[in-house]
Structures are given as C-alpha cells and as structure tokens.
The first five atom37 places (N, CA, C, CB, O) and aatype in JSON, in Angstrom:
{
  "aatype": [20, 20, 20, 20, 20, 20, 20, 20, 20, 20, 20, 20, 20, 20, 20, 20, 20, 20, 20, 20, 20, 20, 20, 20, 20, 20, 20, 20, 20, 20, 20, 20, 20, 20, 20, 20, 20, 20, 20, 20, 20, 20, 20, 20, 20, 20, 20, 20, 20, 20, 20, 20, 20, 20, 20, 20, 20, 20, 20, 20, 20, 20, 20, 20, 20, 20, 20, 20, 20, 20, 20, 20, 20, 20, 20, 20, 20, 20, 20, 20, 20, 20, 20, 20, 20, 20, 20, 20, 20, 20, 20, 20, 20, 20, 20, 20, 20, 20, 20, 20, 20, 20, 20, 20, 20, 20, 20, 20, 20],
  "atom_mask": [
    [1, 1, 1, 1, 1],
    [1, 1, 1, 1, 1],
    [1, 1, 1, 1, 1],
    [1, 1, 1, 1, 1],
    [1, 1, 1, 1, 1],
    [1, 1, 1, 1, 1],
    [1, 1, 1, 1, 1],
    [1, 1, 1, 1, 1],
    [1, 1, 1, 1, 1],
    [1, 1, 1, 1, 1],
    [1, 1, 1, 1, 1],
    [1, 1, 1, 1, 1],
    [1, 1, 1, 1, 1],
    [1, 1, 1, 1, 1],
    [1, 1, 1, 1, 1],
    [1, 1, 1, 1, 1],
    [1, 1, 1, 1, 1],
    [1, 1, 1, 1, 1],
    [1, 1, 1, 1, 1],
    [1, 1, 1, 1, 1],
    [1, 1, 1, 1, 1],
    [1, 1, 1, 1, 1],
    [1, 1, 1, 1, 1],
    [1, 1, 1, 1, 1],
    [1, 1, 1, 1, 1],
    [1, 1, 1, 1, 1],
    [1, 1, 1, 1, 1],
    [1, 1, 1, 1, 1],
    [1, 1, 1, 1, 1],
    [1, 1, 1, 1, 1],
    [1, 1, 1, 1, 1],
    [1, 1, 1, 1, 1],
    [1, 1, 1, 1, 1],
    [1, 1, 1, 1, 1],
    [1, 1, 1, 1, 1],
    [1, 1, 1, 1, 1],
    [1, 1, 1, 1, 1],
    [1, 1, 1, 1, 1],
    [1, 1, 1, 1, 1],
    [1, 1, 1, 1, 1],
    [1, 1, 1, 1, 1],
    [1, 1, 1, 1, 1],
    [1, 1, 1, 1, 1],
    [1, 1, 1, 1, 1],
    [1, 1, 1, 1, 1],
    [1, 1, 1, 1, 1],
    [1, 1, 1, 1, 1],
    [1, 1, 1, 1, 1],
    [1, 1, 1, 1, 1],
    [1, 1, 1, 1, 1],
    [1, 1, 1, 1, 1],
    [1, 1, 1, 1, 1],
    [1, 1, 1, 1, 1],
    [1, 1, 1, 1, 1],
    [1, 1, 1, 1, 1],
    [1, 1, 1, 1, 1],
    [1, 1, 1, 1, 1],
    [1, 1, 1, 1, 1],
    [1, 1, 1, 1, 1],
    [1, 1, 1, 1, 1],
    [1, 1, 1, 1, 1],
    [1, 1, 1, 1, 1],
    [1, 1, 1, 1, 1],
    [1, 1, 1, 1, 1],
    [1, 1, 1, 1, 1],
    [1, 1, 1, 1, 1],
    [1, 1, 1, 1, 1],
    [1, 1, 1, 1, 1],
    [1, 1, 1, 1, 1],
    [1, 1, 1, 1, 1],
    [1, 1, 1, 1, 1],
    [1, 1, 1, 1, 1],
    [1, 1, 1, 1, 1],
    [1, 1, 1, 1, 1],
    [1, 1, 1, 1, 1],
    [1, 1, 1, 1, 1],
    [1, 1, 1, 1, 1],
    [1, 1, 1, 1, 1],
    [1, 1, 1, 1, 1],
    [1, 1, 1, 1, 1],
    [1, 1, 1, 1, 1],
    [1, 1, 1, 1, 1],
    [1, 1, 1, 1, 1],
    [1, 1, 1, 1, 1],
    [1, 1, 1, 1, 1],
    [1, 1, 1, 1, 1],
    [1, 1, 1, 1, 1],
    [1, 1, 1, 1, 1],
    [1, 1, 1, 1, 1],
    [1, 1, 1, 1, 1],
    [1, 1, 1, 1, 1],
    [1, 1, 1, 1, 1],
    [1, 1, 1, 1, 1],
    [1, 1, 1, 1, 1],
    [1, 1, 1, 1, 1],
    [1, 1, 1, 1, 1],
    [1, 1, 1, 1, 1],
    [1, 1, 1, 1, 1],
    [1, 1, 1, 1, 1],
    [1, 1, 1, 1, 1],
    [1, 1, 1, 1, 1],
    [1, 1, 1, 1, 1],
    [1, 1, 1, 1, 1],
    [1, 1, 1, 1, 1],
    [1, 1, 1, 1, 1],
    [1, 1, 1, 1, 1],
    [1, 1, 1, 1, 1],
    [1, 1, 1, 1, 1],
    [1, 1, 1, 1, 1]
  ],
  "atom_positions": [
    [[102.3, 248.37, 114.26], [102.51, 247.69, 115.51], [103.13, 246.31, 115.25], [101.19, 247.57, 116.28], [104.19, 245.95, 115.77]],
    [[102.42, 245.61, 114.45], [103.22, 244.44, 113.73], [104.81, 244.35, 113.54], [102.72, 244.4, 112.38], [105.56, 243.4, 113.77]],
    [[105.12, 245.64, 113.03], [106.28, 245.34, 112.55], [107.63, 245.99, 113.72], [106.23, 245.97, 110.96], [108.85, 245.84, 113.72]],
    [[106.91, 246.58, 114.43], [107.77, 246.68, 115.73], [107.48, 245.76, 117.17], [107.62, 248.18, 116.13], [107.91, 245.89, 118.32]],
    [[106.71, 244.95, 116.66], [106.5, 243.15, 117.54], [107.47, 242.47, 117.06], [105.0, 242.07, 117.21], [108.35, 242.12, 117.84]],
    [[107.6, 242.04, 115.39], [108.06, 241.39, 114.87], [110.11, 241.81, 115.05], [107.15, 241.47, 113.59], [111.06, 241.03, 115.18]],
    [[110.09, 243.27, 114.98], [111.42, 243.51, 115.3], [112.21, 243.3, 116.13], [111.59, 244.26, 115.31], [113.41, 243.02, 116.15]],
    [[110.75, 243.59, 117.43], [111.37, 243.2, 119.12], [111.85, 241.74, 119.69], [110.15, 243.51, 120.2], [112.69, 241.34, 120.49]],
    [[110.54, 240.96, 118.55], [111.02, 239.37, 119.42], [111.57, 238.41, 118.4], [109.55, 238.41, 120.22], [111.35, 237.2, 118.44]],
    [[112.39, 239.07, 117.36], [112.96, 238.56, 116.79], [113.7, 238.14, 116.84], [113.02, 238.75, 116.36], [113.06, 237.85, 117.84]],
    [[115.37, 237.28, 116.82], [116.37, 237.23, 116.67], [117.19, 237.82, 115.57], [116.42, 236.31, 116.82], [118.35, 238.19, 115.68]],
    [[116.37, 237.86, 114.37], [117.12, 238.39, 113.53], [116.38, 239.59, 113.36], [117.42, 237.61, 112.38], [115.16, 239.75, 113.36]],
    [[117.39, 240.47, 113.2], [116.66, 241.94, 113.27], [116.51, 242.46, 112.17], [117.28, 242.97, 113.99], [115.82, 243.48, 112.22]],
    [[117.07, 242.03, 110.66], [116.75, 242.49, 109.11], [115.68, 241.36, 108.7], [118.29, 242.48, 107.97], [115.67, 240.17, 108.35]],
    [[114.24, 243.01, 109.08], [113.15, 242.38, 108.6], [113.03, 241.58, 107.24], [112.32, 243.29, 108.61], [112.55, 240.45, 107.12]],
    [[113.53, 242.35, 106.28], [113.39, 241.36, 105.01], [113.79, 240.51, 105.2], [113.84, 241.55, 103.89], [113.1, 239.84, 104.44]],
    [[114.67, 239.56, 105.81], [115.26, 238.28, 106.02], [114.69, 237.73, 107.04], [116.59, 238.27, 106.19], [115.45, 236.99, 107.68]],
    [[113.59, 237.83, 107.44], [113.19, 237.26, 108.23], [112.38, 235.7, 108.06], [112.63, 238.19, 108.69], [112.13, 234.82, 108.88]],
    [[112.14, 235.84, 106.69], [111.54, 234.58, 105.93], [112.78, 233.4, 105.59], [110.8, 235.17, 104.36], [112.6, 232.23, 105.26]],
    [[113.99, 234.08, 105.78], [115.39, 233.08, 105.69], [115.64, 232.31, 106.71], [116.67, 233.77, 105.57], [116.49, 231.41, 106.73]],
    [[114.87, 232.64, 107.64], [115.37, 231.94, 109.39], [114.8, 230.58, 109.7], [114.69, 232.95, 110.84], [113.67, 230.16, 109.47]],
    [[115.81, 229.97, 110.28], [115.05, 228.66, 110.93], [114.75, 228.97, 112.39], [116.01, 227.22, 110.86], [114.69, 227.93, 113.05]],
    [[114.56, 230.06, 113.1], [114.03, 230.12, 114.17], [112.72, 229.82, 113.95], [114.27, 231.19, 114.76], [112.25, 230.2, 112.88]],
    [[111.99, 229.21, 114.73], [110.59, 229.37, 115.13], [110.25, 230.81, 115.58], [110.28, 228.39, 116.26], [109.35, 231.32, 114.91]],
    [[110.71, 231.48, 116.47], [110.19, 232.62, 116.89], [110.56, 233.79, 115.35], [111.0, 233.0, 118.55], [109.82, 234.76, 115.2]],
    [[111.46, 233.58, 114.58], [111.77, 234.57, 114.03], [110.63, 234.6, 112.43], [113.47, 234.46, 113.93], [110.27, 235.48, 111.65]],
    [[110.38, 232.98, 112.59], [108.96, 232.55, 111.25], [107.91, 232.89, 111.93], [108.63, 230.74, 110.65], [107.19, 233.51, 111.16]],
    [[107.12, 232.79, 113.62], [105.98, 233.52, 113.62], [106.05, 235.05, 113.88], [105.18, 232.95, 114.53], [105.08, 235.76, 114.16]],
    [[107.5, 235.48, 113.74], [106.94, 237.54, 113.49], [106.83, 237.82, 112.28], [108.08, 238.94, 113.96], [106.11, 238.74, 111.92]],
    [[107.64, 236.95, 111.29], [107.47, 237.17, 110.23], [105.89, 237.07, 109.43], [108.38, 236.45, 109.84], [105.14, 237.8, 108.79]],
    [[105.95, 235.83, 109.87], [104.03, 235.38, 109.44], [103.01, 236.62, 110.24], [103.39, 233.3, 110.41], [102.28, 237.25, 109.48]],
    [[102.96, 236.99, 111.78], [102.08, 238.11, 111.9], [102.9, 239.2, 111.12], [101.72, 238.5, 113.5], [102.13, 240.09, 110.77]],
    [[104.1, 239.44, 110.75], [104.32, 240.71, 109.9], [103.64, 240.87, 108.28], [105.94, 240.81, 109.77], [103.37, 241.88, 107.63]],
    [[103.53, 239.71, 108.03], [102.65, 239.4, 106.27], [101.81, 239.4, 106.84], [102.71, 238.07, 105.11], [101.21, 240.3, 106.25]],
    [[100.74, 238.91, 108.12], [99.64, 238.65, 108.2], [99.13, 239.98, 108.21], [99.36, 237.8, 109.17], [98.08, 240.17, 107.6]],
    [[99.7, 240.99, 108.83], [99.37, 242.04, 109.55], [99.09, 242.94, 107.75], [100.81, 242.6, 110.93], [98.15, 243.7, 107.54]],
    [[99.72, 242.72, 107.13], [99.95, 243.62, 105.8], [98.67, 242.66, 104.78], [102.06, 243.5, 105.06], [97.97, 243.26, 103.96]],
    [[98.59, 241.62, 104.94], [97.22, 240.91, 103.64], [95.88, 241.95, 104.52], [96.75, 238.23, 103.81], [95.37, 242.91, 103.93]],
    [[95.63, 241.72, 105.36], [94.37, 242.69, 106.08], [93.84, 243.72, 105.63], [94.62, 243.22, 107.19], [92.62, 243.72, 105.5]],
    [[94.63, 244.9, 105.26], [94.09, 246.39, 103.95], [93.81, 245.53, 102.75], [95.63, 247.88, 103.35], [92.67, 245.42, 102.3]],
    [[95.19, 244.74, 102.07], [94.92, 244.01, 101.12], [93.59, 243.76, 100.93], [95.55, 243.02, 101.21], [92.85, 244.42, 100.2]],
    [[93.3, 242.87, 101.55], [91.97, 242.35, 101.36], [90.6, 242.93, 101.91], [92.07, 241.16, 101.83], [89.46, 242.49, 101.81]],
    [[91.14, 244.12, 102.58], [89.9, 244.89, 102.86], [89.19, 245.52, 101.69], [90.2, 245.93, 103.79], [87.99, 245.77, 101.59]],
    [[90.4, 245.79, 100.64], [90.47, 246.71, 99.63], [89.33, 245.89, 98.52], [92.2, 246.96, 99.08], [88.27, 246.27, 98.01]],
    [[90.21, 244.43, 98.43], [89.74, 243.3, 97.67], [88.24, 242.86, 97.67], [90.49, 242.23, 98.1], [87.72, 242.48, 96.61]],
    [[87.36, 242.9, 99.15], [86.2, 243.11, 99.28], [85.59, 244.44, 98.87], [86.01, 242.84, 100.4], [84.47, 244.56, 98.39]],
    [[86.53, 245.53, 99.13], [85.58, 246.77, 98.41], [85.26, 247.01, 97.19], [86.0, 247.89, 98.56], [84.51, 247.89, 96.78]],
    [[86.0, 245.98, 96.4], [86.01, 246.28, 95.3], [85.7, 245.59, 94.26], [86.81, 246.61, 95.19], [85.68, 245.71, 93.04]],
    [[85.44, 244.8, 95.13], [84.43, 243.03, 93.9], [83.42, 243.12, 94.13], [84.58, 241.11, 94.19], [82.83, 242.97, 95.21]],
    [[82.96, 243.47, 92.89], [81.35, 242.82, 92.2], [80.82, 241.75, 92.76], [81.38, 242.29, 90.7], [79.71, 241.65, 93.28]],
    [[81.71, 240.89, 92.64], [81.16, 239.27, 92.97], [80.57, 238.89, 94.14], [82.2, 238.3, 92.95], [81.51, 238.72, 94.91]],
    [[79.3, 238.6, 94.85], [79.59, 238.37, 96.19], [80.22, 236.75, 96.76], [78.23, 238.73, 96.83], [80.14, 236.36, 97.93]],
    [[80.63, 236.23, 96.0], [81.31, 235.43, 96.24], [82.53, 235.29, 96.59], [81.18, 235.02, 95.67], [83.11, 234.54, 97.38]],
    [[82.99, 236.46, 95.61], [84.55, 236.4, 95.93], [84.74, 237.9, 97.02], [85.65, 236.5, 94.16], [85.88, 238.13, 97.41]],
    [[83.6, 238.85, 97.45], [83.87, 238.94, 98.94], [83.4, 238.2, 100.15], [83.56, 239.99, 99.23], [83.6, 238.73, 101.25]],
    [[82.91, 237.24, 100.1], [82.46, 236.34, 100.93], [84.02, 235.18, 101.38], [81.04, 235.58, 100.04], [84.26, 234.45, 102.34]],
    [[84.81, 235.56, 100.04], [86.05, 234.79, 100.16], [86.72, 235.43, 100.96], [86.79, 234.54, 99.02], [87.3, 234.73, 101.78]],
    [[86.88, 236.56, 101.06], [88.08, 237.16, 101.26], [87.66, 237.77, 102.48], [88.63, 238.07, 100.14], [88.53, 238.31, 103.17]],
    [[86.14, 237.78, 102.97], [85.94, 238.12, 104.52], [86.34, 237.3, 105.01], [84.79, 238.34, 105.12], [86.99, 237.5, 106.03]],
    [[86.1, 235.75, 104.43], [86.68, 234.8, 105.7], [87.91, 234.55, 105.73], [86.18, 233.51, 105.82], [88.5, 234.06, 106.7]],
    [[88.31, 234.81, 104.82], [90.34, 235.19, 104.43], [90.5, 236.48, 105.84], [90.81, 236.4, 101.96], [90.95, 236.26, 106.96]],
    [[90.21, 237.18, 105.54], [90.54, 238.1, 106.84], [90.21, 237.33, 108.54], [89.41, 239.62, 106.64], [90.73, 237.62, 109.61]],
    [[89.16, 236.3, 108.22], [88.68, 235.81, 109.62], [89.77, 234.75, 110.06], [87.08, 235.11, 109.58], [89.92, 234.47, 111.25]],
    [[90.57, 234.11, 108.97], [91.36, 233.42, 109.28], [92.71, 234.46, 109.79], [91.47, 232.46, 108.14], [93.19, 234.16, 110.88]],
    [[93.07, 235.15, 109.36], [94.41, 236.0, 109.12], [94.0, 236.21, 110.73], [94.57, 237.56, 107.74], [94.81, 235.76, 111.53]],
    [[93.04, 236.74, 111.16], [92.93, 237.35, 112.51], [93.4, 236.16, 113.53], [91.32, 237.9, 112.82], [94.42, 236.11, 114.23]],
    [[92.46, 235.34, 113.41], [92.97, 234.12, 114.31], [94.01, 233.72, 114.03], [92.29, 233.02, 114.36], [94.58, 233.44, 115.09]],
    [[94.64, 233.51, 113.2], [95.94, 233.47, 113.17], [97.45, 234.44, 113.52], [95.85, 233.22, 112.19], [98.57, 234.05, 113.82]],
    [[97.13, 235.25, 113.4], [97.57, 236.53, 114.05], [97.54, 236.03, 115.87], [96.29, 238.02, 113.54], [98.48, 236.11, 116.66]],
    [[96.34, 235.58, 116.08], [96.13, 235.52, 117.66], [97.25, 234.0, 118.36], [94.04, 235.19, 117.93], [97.85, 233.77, 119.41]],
    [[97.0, 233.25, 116.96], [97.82, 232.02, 117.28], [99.08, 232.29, 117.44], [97.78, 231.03, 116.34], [99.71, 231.58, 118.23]],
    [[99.75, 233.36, 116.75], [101.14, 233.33, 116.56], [101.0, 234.04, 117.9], [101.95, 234.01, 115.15], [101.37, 233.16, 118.68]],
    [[100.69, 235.04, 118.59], [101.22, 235.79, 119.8], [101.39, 234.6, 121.24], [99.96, 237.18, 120.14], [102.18, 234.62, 122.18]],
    [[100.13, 233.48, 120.83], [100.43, 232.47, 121.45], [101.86, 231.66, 121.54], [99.61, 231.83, 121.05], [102.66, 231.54, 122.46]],
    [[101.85, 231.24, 120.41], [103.15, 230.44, 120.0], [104.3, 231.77, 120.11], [103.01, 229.63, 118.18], [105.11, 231.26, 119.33]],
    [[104.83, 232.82, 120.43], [105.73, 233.27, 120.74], [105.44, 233.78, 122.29], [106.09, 234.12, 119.73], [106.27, 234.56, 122.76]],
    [[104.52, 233.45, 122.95], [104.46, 233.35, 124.45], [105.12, 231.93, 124.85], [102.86, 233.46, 124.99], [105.65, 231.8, 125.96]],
    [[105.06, 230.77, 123.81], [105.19, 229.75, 124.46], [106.56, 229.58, 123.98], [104.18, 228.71, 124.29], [107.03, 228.52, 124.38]],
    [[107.22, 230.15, 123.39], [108.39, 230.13, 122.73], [109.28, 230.85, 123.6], [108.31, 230.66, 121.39], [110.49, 230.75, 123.41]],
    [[108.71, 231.73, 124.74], [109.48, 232.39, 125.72], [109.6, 233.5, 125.87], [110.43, 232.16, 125.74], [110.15, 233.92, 126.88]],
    [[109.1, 234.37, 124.84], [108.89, 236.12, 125.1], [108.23, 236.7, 126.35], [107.94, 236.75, 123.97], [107.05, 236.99, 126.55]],
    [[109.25, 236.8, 127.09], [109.24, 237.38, 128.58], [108.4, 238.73, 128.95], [110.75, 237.71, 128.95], [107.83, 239.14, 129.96]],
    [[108.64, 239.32, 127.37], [108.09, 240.73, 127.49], [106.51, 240.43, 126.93], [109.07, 241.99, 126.47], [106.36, 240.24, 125.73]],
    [[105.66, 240.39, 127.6], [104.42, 239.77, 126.69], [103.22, 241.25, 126.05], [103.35, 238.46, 128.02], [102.43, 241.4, 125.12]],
    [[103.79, 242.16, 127.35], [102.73, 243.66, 127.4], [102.95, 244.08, 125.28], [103.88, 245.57, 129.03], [101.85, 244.13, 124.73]],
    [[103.72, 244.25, 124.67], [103.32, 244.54, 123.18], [102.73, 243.5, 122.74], [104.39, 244.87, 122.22], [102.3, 243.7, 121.6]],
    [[102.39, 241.88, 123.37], [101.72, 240.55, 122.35], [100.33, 241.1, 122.86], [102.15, 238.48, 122.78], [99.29, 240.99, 122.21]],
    [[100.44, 241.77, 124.23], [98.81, 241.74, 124.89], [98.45, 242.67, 124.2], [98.42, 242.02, 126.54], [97.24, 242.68, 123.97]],
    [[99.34, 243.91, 123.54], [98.63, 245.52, 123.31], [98.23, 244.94, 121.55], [100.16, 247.42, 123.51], [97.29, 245.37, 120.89]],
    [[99.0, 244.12, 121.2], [98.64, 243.33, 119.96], [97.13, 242.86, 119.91], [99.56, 242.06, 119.88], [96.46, 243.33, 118.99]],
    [[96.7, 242.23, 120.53], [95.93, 241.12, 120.72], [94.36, 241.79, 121.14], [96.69, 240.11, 121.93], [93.24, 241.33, 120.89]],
    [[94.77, 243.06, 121.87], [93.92, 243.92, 122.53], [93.0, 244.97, 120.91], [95.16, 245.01, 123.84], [91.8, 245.09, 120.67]],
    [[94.38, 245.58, 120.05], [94.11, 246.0, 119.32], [93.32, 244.81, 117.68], [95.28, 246.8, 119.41], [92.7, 245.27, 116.71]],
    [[93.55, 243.84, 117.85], [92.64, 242.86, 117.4], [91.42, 242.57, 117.33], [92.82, 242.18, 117.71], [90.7, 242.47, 116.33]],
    [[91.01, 242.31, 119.16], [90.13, 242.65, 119.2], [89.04, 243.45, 119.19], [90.23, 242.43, 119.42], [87.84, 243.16, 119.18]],
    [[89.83, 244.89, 119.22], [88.93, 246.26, 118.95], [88.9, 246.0, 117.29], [89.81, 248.04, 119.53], [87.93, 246.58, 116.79]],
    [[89.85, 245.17, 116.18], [89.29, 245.46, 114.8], [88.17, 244.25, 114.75], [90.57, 245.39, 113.46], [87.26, 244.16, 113.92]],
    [[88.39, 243.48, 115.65], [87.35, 242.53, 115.17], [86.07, 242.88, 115.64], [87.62, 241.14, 115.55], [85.27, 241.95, 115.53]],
    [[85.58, 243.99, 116.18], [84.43, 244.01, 116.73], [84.02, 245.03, 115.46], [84.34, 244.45, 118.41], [83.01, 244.65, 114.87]],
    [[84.76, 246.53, 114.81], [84.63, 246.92, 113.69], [84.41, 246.11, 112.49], [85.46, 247.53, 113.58], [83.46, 246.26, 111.73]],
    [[85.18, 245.41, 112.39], [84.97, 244.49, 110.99], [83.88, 244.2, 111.18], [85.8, 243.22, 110.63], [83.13, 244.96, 110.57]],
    [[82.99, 242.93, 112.14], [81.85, 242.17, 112.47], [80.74, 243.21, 111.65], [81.64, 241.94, 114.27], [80.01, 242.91, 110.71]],
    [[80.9, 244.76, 112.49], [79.83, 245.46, 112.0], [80.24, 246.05, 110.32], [79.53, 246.7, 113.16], [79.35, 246.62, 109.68]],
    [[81.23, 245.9, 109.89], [81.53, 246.6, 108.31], [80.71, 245.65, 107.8], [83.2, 246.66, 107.53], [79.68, 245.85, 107.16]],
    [[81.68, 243.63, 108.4], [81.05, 242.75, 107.54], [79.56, 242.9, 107.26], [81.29, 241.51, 108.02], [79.15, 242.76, 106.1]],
    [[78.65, 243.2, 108.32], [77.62, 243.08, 108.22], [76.55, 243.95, 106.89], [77.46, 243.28, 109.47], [75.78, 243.43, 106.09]],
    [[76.98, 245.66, 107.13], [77.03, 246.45, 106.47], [77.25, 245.93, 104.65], [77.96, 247.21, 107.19], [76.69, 246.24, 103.59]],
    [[78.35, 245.04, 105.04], [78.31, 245.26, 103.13], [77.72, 244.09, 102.78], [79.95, 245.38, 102.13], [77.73, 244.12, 101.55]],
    [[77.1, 242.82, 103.21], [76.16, 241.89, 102.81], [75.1, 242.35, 101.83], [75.57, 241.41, 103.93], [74.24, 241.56, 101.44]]
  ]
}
C-alpha cells in the first residue's frame, strides 16, 4: 500500500529516485516508502534477539516508524494531496496494526 501512496502523490514517479528529489512531497513518500519496509525488518529483529534489551529497542523503533508514518500522511495533506481517501485507507490500516502489535508487544515481554 505504501508503495502505491508513494507512487500516486509523488511527482517523480521512478521510485528508486525518489531519495534524489528536492520536493517535499516526493521526500515524505519516500520516507513512508522506507518506513513502511524497516517494520517486517524489525519485526523479524525482535523475533529473533536473545537480548531483551535490544527487543525493547526495536519495539520502540517500530513505535516511532508508526507515528511517523502517521506524520508524513499529515504533512502530504498539508502539502496539498487533494486525493486524501488512500492517506485515510493508509492511516486506517495503521491503526488496525497498531492495535495487533500492542497485543504481540505484550505477548513477547
């Protein structure tokens, strides 16, 4: 879903180059397009450390990525994306992972 947000309200439409742009709108699809991809990353990264420290890191690494994720749909509402129904179906599907995660997080304490 990320990466067909990031395609739609882009200006530049070659995703890999999207980190080359001085648009503002075209650096926050890019950032929810990495943001959207560290999330398994680091889901993985908690499943798989011993340490509980260093999943204690990387849950709140995901807690940031989320809100941030939420910031950017902001900042490309305020940037002028007319079409907002894929930032809302974004934002919607967020919040259905953040209510899963809450209970995983809890689970693997």
């Amino acid at each position: 879903m990320s990466r067909e947000i990031a395609s739609y309200v882009s200006f530049n439409k070659d995703l890999l180059r999207l980190c080359e742009s001085s648009s503002l709108r075209d650096i926050m699809a890019n950032s929810i397009l990495t943001d959207a991809i560290l999330i398994p990353q680091k889901i993985a990264l908690v499943e798989a450390s011993p340490s509980s420290k260093e999943r204690m890191h990387n849950l709140s690494y995901i807690n940031i990525i989320i809100r941030n994720i939420n910031s950017y749909c902001l900042g490309l509402e305020k940037d002028g994306v007319k079409e907002t129904e894929y930032i809302n179906l974004l934002r919607s599907e967020l919040k259905s992972f953040r209510k899963y995660y809450r209970k995983w997080k809890v689970s693997i304490r």
